[in-house]
C-alpha positions as CSV (number, residue, x, y, z in Angstrom):
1,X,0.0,0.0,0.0
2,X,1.5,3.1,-1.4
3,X,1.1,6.4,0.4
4,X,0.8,9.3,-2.0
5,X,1.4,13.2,-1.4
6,X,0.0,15.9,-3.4
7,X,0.4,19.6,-2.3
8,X,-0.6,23.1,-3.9
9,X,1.2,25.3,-1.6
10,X,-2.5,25.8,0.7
11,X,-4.1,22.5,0.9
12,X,-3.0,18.8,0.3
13,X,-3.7,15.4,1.1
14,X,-1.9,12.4,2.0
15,X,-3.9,9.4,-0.2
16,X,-3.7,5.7,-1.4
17,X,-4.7,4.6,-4.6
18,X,-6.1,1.1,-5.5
19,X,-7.3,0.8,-9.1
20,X,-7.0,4.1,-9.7
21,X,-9.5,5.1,-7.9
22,X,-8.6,7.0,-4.0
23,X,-9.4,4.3,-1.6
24,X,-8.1,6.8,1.2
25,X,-7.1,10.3,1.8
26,X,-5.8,12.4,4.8
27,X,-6.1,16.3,3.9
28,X,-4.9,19.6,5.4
29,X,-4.2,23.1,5.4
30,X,-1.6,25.3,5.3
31,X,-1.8,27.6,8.3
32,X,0.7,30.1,7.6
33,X,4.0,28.4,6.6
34,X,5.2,26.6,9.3
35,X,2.1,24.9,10.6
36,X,-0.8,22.2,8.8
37,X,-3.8,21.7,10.0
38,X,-5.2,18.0,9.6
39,X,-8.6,18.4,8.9
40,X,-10.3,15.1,7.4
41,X,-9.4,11.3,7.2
42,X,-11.6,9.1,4.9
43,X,-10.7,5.4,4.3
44,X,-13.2,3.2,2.3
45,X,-14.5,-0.2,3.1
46,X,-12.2,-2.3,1.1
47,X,-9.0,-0.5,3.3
48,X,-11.0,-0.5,6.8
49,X,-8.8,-2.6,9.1
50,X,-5.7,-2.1,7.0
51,X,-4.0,0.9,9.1
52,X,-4.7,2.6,6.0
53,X,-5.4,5.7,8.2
54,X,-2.5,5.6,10.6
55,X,0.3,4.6,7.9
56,X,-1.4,8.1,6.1
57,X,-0.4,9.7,9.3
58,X,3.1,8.6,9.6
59,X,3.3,10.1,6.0
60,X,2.3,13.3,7.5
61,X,4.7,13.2,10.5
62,X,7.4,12.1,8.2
63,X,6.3,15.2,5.6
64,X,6.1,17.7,8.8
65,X,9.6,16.8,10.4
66,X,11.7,17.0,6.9
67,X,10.2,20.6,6.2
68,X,10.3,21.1,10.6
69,X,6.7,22.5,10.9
70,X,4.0,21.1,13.3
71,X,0.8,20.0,12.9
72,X,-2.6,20.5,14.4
73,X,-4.8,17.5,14.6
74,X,-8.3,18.7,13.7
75,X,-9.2,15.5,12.9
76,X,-10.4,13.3,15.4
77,X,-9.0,10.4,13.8
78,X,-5.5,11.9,13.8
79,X,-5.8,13.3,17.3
80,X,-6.7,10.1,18.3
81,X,-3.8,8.6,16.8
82,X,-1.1,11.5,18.3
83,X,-3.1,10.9,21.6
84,X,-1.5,7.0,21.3
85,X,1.4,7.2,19.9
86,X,3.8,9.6,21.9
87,X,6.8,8.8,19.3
88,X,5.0,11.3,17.0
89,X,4.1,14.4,19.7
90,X,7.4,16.0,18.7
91,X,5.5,17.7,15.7
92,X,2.6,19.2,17.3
């Protein structure tokens, strides 16, 4: 399962592809330049169960710490997620 970025400088997503069709996607905005704000998950049925969702989110925290901005979990599925996994508070 392959994790895809797209980005147009305000908004972007973090998705996963199957068929060509988006079976997943994470998205976020821009809040200034130095901050994203996670503000939707979505996984479909045929990737429920899969960590489609959290291996988005590791995508994100990967994306955040190589540009060194932090990120505000709108989401509650990504909040959730930072809320378990203390490895990844270092970018909020």
């Amino acid at each position: 399962m392959e994790v895809l970025h797209e980005d147009n400088g305000k908004k972007g997503s973090f998705f996963i592809r199957v068929n060509d069709e988006k079976q997943a996607e994470m998205t976020y905005t821009w809040a200034g330049t130095e901050r994203i704000i996670i503000d939707h998950t979505e996984v479909n049925d045929a990737l429920r169960g899969k960590s489609a969702g959290k291996q988005m989110l590791m995508k994100t925290v990967e994306f955040a710490r190589e540009k060194g901005i932090k990120i505000i979990p709108l989401c509650p599925f990504a909040k959730s997620v930072f809320q378990k996994v203390p490895e990844i508070r270092d970018v909020l």
